[in-house]
ZAMARGU-4260 file (C-alpha; in steps of 0.2 Angstrom, whole numbers, plus 5000, padded with zeros to 4 digits):
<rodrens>
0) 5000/5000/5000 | 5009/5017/4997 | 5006/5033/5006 | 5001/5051/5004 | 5010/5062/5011
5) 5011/5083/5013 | 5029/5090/5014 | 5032/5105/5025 | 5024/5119/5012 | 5008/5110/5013
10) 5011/5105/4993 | 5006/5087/4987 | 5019/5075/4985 | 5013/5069/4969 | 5003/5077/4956
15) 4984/5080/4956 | 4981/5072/4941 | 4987/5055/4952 | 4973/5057/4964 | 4963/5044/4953
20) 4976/5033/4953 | 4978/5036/4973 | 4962/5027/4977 | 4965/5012/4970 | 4962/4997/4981
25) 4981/4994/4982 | 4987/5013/4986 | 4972/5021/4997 | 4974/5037/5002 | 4978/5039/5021
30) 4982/5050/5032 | 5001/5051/5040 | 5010/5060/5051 | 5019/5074/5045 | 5038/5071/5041
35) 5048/5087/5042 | 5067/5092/5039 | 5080/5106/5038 | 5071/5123/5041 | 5054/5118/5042
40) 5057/5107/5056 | 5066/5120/5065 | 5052/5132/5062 | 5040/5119/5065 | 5050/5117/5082
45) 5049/5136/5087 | 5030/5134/5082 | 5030/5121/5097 | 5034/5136/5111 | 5020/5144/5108
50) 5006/5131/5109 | 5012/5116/5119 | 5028/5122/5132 | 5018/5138/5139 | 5006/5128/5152
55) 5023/5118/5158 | 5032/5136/5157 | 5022/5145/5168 | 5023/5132/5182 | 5038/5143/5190
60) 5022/5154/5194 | 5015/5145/5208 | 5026/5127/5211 | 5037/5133/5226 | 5021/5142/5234
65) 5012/5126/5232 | 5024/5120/5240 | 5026/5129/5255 | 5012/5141/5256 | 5012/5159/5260
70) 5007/5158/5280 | 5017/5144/5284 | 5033/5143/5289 | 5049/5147/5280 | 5057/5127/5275
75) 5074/5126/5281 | 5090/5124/5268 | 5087/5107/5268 | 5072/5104/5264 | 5072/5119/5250
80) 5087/5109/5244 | 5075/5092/5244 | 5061/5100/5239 | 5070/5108/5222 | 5078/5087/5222
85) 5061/5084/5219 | 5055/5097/5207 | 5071/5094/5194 | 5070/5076/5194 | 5053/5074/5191
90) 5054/5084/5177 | 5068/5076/5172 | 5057/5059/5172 | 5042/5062/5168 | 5040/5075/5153
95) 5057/5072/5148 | 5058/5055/5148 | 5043/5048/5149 | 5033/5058/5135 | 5046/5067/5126
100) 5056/5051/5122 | 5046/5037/5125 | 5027/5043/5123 | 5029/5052/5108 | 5034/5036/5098
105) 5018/5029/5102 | 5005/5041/5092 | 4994/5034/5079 | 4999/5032/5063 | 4991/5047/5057
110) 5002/5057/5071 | 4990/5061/5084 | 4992/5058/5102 | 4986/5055/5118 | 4976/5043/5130
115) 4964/5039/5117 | 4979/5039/5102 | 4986/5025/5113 | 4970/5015/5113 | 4966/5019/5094
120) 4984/5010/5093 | 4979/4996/5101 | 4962/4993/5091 | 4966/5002/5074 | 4952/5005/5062
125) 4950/4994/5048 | 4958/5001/5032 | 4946/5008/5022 | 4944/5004/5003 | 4936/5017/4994
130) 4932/5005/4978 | 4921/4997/4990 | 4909/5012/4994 | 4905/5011/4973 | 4901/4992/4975
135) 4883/4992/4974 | 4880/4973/4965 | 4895/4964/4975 | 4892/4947/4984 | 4901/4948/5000
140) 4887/4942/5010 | 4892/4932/5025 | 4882/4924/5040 | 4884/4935/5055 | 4899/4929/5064
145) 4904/4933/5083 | 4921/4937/5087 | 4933/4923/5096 | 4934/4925/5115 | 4954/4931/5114
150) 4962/4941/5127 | 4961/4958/5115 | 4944/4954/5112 | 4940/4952/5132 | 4949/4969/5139
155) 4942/4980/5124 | 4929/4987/5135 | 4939/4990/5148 | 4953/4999/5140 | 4942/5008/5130
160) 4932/5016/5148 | 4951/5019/5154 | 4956/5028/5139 | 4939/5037/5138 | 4943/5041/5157
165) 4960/5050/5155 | 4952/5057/5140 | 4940/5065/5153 | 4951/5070/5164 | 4963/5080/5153
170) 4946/5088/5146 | 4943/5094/5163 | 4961/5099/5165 | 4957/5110/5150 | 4948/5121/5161
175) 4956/5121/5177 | 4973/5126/5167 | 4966/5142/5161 | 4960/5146/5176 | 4976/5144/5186
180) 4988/5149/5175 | 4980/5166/5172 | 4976/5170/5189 | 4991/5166/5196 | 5000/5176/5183
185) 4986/5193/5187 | 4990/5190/5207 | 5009/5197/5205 | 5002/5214/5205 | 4997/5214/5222
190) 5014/5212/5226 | 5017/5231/5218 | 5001/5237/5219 | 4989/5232/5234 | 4974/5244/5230
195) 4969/5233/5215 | 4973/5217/5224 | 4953/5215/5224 | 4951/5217/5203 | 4962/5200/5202
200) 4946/5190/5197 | 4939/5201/5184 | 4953/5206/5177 | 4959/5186/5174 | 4941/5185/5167
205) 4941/5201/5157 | 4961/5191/5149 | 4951/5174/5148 | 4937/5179/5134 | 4950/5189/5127
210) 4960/5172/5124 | 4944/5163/5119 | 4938/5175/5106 | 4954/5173/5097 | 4954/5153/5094
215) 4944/5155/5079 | 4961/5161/5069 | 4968/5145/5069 | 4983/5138/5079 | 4996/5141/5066
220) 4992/5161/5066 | 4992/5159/5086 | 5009/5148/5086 | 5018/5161/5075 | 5011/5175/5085
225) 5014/5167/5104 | 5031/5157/5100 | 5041/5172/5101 | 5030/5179/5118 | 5036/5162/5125
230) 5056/5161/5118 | 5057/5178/5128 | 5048/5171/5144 | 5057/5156/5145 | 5074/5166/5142
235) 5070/5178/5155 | 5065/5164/5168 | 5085/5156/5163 | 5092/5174/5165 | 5085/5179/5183
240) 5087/5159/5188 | 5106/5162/5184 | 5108/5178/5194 | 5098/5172/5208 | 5108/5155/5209
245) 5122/5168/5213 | 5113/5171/5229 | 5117/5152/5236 | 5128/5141/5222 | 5125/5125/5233
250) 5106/5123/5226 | 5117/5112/5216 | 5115/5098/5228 | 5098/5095/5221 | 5104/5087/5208
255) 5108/5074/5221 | 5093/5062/5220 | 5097/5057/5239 | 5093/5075/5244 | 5074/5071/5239
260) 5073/5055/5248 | 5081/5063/5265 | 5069/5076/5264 | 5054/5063/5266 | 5062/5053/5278
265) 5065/5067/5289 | 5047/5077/5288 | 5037/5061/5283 | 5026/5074/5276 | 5023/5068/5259
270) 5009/5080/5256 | 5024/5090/5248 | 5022/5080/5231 | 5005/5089/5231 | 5015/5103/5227
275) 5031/5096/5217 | 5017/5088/5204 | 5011/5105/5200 | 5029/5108/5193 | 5024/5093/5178
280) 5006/5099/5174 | 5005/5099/5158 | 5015/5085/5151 | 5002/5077/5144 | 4998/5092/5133
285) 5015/5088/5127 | 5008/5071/5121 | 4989/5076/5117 | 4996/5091/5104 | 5006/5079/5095
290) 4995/5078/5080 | 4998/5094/5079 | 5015/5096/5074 | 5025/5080/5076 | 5037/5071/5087
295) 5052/5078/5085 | 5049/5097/5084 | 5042/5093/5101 | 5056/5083/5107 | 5070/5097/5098
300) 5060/5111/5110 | 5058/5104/5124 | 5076/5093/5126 | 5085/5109/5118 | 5077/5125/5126
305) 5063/5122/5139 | 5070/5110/5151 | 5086/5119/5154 | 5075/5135/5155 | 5064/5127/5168
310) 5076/5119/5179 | 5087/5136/5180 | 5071/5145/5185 | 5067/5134/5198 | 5086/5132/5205
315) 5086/5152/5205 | 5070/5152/5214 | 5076/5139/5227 | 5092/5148/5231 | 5085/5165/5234
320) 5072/5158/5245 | 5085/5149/5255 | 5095/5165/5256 | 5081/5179/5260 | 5069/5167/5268
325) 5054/5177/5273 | 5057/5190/5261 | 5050/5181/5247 | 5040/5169/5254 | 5025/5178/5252
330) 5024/5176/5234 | 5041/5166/5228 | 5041/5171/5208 | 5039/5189/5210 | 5050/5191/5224
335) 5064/5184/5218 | 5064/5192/5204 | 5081/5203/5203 | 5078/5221/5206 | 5067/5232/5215
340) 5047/5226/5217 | 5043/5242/5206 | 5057/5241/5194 | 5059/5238/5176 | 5063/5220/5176
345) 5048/5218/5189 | 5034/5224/5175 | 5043/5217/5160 | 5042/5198/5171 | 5024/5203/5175
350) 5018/5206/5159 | 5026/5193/5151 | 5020/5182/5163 | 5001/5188/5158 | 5006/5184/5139
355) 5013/5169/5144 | 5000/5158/5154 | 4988/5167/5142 | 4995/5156/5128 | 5000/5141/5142
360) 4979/5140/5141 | 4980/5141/5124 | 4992/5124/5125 | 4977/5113/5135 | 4963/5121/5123
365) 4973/5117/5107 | 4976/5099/5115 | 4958/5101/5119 | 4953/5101/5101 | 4964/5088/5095
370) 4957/5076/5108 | 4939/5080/5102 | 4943/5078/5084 | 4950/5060/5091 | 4934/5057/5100
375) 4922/5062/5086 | 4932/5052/5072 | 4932/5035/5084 | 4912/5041/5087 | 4913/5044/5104
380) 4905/5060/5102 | 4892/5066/5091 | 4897/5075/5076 | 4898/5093/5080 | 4907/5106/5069
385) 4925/5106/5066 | 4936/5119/5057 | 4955/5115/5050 | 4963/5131/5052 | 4980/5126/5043
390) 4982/5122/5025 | 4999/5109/5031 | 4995/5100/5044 | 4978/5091/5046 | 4977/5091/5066
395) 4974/5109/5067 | 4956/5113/5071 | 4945/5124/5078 | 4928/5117/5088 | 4917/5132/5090
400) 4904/5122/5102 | 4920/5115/5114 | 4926/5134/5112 | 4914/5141/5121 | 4910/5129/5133
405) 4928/5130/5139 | 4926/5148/5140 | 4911/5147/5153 | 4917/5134/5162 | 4933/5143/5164
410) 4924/5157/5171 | 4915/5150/5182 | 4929/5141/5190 | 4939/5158/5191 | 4925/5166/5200
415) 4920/5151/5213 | 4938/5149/5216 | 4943/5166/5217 | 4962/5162/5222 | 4975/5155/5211
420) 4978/5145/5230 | 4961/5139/5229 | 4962/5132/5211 | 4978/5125/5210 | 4970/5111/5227
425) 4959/5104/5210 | 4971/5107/5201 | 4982/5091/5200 | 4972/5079/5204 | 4968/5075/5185
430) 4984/5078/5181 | 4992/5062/5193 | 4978/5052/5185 | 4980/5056/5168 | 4997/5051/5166
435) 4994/5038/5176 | 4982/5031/5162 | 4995/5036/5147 | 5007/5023/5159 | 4994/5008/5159
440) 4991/5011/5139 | 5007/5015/5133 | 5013/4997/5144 | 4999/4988/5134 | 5005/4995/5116
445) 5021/4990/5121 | 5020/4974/5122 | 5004/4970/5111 | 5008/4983/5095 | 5025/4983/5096
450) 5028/4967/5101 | 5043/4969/5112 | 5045/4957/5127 | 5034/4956/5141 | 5047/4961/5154
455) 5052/4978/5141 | 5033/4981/5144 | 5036/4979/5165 | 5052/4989/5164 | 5041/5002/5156
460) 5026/5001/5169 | 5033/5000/5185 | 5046/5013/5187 | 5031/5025/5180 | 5018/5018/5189
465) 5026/5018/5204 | 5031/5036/5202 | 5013/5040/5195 | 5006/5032/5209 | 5013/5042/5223
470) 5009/5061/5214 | 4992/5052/5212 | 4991/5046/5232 | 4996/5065/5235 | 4984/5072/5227
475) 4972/5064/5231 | 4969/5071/5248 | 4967/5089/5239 | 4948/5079/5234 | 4938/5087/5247
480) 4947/5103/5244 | 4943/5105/5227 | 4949/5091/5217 | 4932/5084/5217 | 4926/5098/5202
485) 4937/5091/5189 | 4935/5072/5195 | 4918/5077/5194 | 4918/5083/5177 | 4929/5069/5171
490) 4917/5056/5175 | 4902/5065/5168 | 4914/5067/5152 | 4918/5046/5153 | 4901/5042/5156
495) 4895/5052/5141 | 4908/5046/5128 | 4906/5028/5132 | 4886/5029/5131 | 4887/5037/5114
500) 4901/5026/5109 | 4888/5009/5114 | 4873/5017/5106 | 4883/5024/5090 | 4890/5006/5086
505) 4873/4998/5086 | 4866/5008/5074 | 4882/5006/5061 | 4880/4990/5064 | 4860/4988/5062
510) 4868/4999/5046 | 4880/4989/5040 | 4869/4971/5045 | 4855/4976/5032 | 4864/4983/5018
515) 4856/4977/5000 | 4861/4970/4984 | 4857/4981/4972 | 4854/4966/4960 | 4842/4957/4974
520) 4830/4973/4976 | 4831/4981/4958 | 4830/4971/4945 | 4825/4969/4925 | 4811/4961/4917
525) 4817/4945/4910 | 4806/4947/4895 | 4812/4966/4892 | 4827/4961/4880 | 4819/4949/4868
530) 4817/4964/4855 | 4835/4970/4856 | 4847/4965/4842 | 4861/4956/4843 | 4876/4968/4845
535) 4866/4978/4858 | 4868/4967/4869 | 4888/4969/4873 | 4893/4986/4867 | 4910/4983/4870
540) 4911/4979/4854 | 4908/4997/4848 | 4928/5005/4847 | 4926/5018/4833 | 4925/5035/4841
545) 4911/5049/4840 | 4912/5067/4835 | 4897/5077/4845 | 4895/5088/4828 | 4892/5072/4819
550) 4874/5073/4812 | 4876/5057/4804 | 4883/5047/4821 | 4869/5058/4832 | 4855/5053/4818
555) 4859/5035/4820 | 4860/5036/4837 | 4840/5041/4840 | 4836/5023/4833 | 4847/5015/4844
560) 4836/5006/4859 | 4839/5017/4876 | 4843/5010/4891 | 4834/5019/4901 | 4818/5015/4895
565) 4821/4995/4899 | 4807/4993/4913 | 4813/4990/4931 | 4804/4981/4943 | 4808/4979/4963
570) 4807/4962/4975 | 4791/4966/4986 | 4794/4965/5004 | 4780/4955/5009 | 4785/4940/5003
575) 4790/4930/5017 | 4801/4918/5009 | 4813/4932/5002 | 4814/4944/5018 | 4812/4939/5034
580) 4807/4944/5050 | 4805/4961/5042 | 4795/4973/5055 | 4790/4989/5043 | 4792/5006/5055
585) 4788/5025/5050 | 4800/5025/5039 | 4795/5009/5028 | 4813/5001/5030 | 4815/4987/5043
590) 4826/4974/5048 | 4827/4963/5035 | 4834/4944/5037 | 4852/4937/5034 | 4858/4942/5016
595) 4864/4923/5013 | 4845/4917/5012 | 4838/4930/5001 | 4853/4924/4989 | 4850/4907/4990
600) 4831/4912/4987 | 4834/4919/4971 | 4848/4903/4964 | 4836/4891/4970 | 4818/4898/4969
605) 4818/4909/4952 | 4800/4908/4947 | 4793/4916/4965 | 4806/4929/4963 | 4797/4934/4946
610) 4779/4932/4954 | 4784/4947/4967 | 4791/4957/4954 | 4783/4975/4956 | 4786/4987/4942
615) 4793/5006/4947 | 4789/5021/4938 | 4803/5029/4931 | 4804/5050/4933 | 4813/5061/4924
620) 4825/5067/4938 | 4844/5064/4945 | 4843/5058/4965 | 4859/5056/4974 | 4858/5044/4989
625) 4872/5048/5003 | 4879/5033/5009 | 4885/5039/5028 | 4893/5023/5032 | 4908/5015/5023
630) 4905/4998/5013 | 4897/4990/4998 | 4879/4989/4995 | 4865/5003/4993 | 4859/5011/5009
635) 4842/5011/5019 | 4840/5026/5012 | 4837/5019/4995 | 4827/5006/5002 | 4815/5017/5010
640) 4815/5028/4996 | 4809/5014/4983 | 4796/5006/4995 | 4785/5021/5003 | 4787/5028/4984
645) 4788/5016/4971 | 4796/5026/4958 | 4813/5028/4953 | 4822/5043/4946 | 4831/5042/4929
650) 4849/5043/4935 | 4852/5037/4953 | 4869/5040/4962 | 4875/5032/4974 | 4888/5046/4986
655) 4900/5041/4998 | 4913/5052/5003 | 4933/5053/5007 | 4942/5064/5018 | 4960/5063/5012
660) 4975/5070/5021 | 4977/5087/5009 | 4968/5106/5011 | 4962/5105/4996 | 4956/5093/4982
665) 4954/5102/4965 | 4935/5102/4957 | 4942/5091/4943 | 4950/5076/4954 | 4934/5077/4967
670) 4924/5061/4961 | 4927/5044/4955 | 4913/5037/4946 | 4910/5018/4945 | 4893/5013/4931
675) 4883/4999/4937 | 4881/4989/4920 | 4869/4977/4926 | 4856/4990/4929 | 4854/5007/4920
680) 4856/5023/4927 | 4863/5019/4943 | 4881/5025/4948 | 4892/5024/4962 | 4902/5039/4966
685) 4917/5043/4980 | 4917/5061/4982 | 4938/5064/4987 | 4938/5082/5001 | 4954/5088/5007
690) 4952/5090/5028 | 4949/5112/5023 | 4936/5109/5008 | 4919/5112/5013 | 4905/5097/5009
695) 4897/5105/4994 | 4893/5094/4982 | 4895/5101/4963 | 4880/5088/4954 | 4884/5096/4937
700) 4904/5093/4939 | 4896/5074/4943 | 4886/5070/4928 | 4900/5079/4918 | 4911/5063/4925
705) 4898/5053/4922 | 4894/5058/4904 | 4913/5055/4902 | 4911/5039/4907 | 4897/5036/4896
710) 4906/5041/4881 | 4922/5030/4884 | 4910/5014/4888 | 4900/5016/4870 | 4908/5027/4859
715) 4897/5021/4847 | 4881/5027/4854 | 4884/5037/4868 | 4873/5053/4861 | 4856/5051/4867
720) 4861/5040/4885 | 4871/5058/4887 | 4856/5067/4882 | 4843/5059/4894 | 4856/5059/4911
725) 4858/5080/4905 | 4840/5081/4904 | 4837/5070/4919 | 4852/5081/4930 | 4841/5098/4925
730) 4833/5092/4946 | 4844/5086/4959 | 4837/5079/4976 | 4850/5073/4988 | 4842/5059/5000
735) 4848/5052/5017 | 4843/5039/5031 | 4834/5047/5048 | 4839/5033/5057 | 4822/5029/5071
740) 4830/5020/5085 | 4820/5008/5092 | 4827/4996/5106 | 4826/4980/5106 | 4818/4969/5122
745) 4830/4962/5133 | 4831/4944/5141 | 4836/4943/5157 | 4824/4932/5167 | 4813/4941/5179
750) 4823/4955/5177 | 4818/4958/5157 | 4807/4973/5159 | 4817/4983/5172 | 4834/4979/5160
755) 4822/4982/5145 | 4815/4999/5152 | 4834/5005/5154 | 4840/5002/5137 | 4825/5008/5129
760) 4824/5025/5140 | 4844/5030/5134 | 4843/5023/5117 | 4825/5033/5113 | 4825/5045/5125
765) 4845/5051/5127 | 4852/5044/5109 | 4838/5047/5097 | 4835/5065/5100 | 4852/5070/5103
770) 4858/5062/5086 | 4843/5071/5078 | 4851/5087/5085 | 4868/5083/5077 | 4865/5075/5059
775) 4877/5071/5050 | 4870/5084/5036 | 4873/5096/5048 | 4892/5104/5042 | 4884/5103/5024
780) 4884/5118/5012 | 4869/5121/5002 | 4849/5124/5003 | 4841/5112/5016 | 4826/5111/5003
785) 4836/5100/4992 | 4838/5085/5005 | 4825/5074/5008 | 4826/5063/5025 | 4819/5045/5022
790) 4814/5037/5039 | 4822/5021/5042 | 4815/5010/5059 | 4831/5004/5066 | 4827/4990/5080
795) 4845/4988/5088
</rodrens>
């Protein structure tokens, strides 16, 4: 199978002209992660400091205050030594070598990342062939088969409620990081000006919708315009944490892992790594942004610049608190900073700070988006509205809906919490367990995707779990203090996904179950063709090629016999030997029996399936049926369509539609068009978008393909078969299902009606209206008067 890939300009690697050739069944067009070099990966690379390193960056805010607060006591030189032990070498293990070097090789293969990137690695989605979407007449018909009991099959639930889980919880933590980052950063200016220490809230709030209002540019316009913001605050945080390291040169010593250990032996007060965690918050935004930009921009960033930026900041801090005690206590960042409180350095750290955990809240709402776009494309989520902001790389989005609830949320937490003290207690708590989720996962993949021994696997897990496992144990005693909101959240979040992600696969499979044949629902009269002559019947044999201005050719043409006017008939549905336990709803399509007996049906019982023959009306019009599912066959839609009106327009397409990994597909290489030569006037049709093209359907540029295709499969008499699809094209309807959920009964003993009660109340009480609120039409361009919605009763 090759690839498609997008080089660094956003420019196709291979010529437009081979998109055709792209979607063959042996080449499918997919979607890879981006492969950068030279320049653009160091631009790519700088890009990185303004969307994913400025939650992480701005930690220096608020870590050594978490750690020892305001009105406690000043620590003593060794436990500042022990406690800044701990802050270097957990960033040392967990963003540096957890996710930036081992993480980061485990995103999809499309280059996305995360807790649910980890479990989309473990149970990929099957390659999807686009011929197969223009099969309408193909026998691939097979008993419905349960899958075998094996180990992968038996902990996909689980692992899939764990992923949803730490999916959750770094939702949450898109809110809470915000919230704490900004007010933390407005707070410092009480320190020089105690009049407006009251205004900290609104003037955090007033920053906040500030930041939300400008998502909708895109995440490359914000990267270009925050990078540098960021490269200057993380310069300046080296800068002061090398002249305050002047203060007291042995906050060396904390390099020495021992000074950590000492320090809980001796205060066995292990509520510290409370605090120390909030020096790693947002390392899993690290992961989560990976689709987009790609692993090693993130690993040149953060190994090369932000890790040697962090650690000097917090040494610097470390050593003037050792040495000025409490001076600086009080509020640790702004009071070390060198300088007087009201000098010049003072207001050029404060309002770079400002800017820069403005964009560290732009990091978690970018990984935000990313992990919706994951969510929605494993249909975990309904289908709300997305927007690619970039032209080069795919994973850059916009969610308008997730936009603005973010922005609410966040306000509302700034002004319950009203301290940055207040909201960094719920603040780690979703952090410890996130990565603690990444750990499981990533221990899973390694031994079951990549196939490296067991103990590889275990030499991974239990270091990182062991560490996970002790931040987690820490902050789980901030719970009744405030942890409980985001835990809260996050189960809500969990609950949600996995319900939708239940209910969503029994309709695709009720979908995909009781796809048809076109052959065994549409057929010819077997008389019909007694009156043709003998070469009509295989026009293949026609190779002498047609001038349109040929009066000659297009006079011979009108005696030719038209296709179109052959008579079609389709297979009634009350025939109980041909469809079984069909149960007819509002929408006239059911559940129709196992595709191998209506097959054996028509081999083995020909004359009854000419008794049910019912003859359809044919009408001077061009339908296009959208086929929201991937597969062969023709969809419920169709189905419906035929039996509440027994008629069929004069050119019938069949739509299914690809989103490959480029901005743009041109309007000539947007359809692929497949004939079905067995029954006239029906097409099948893959409509190619790049991830920025709006849906928008062009019917004229699709019967031009179509009449193209005409004319190279008769050139002999291809004038009036063109003429009557043009005529017929003149009025377009497109058609889709409105799936009806109806639940099925349970059986579960004397418990039946109370189990059956349950599943009908959140299948046609939650699911069905909240999917008639999202449709699938709903991103579509175009009048709503041109779509017809054909009911189909799903029983599922």
């Amino acid at each position: 199978m090759s690839e498609y890939s997008v080089d660094a300009k956003g420019a196709a690697s291979d010529a437009p002209e081979d998109i055709a050739r792209r979607h063959e069944p042996e080449s499918n067009f997919i979607r890879v992660a981006p492969k950068l070099t030279g320049l653009a990966l160091l631009t790519v690379s700088f890009q990185t400091l303004g969307i994913i390193y400025s939650d992480i960056g701005t930690s220096p805010l608020y870590v050594l205050n978490g750690i020892w607060p305001p009105n406690g006591p000043v620590p003593s030189e060794e436990d500042v030594i022990g406690g800044l032990s701990a802050i270097v070498w957990s960033l040392t293990l967990l963003p540096l070598i957890k996710y930036v070097f081992i993480c980061l090789r485990f995103g999809t293969s499309e280059g996305e990342g995360g807790t649910f990137a980890l479990y989309h690695g473990l149970y990929p989605p099957k390659v999807h062939d686009v011929n197969m979407d223009r099969t309408l007449t193909g026998e691939t018909l097979v008993a419905d088969r349960r899958p075998k009991k094996s180990f992968m099959n038996v902990i996909r639930w689980p692992l899939l409620i764990w992923a949803l889980f730490g999916t959750s919880l770094t939702l949450a933590d898109g809110i809470l990081t915000p919230a704490v980052s900004v007010t933390s950063a407005v707070a410092g200016i009480a320190v020089a000006k105690e009049s407006v220490a009251g205004d900290v809230v609104p003037i955090s709030i007033a920053f906040l919708v500030a930041l939300f209002l400008v998502q909708r540019v895109g995440t490359s316009r914000l990267a270009f315009l925050f990078a540098p913001v960021t490269f200057i605050w993380l310069s300046l945080l080296a800068i002061t944490g090398i002249v305050n390291i002047t203060h007291h040169p042995g906050i060396f010593r904390a390099f020495d892992p021992s000074r950590l250990v000492l320090l809980f032996t001796r205060t066995k007060d292990f509520s510290l790594l409370s605090g120390v965690l909030l020096a790693v918050t947002g390392c899993e935004a690290l992961f989560a942004n990976l689709g987009q930009f790609n692993a090693l921009s993130i690993q040149i960033a953060f190994g090369g610049f932000v890790y040697p930026s962090l650690v000097l900041a917090y040494l610097g801090q470390g050593a003037r608190l050792i040495s000025d005690g409490p001076d600086v206590l009080e509020n640790v960042f702004y009071l070390t900073i060198p300088g007087k409180a009201n000098g010049p350095l003072f207001w050029v750290m404060y309002v770079f700070a400002i800017l820069a955990t403005l964009i560290a809240s732009q990091a978690m709402i970018t990984a935000t988006f990313s992990l919706i776009q994951q969510v929605i494309h494993m249909k975990s989520l309904p289908p709300i509205r997305m927007q690619h902001t970039s032209d080069k790389i795919q994973g850059q989005i916009y969610v308008p809906l997730a936009n603005w609830i973010l922005m609410v949320a966040t306000i509302i937490f700034v002004a319950a919490f009203k301290s940055s003290v207040s909201l960094s207690n719920a603040y780690g708590f979703a952090v410890a367990t996130v990565m603690f989720t990444t750990t499981v996962l990533v221990s899973f993949q390694i031994k079951l995707v990549k196939r490296k021994p067991l103990w590889l696997a275990l030499a991974f897990f239990i270091p990182f779990s062991f560490f996970d496992g002790i931040y987690w144990a820490a902050a789980l005693k901030k719970v009744p203090q405030g942890a409980w909101v985001p835990l809260m959240i996050g189960c809500i979040l969990c609950i949600t996904m996995t319900f939708w992600t239940w209910a969503k696969g029994l309709e695709d499979r009720f979908d995909g179950k009781n796809r048809k044949n076109l052959r065994h629902f549409i057929m010819e009269d077997e008389h019909a063709n007694i009156h043709l002559l003998p070469h009509q019947f295989n026009r293949s044999n026609f190779h002498n090629s047609v001038d349109d201005n040929d009066n000659d050719h297009a006079l011979a043409a009108e005696h030719d016999f038209d296709e179109f006017d052959r008579p079609l008939y389709y297979v009634s549905s009350n025939r109980n030997s041909m469809v079984t336990h069909s149960k007819m709803g509002p929408g006239g399509a059911g559940e129709f029996g196992e595709e191998k007996s209506i097959t054996s049906t028509l081999e083995h019982d020909g004359n009854a399936a000419v008794e049910e023959k019912k003859e359809l009306v044919r009408i001077n019009t061009c339908a296009i049926f959208h086929k929201l599912t991937p597969g062969r066959g023709v969809p419920h839609s169709f189905i419906g369509f035929v039996r509440q009106w027994p008629s069929l327009p004069r050119v019938v397409i069949f739509l299914s539609v690809h989103v490959i990994p480029i901005a743009r597909v041109a309007i000539e290489d947007r359809y692929q068009v497949t004939k079905v030569r067995s029954v006239p006037g029906f097409y099948g049709v893959t409509y190619c978008l790049g991830f920025r093209d709006d849906f928008e359907v062009k019917v004229d540029e699709v019967i031009r393909r179509i009449c193209e295709l005409e004319m190279n499969s008769n050139p002999g008499g291809y004038q009036k078969v063109v003429h009557r699809i043009k005529e017929a094209a003149q009025v377009s309807t497109h058609i889709v299902p409105h799936y009806h959920v109806v639940s099925k009964p349970v059986t579960a003993g004397r418990l039946s009606i109370v189990f059956s009660y349950i599943r009908s109340t959140l299948l046609e009480g939650v699911y069905r209206p909240v999917a008639s609120m999202f449709p699938e039409t709903g991103n579509w361009l175009g009048s709503a008067d041109e779509i017809i919605h054909v009911g189909i009763n799903a029983v599922i």
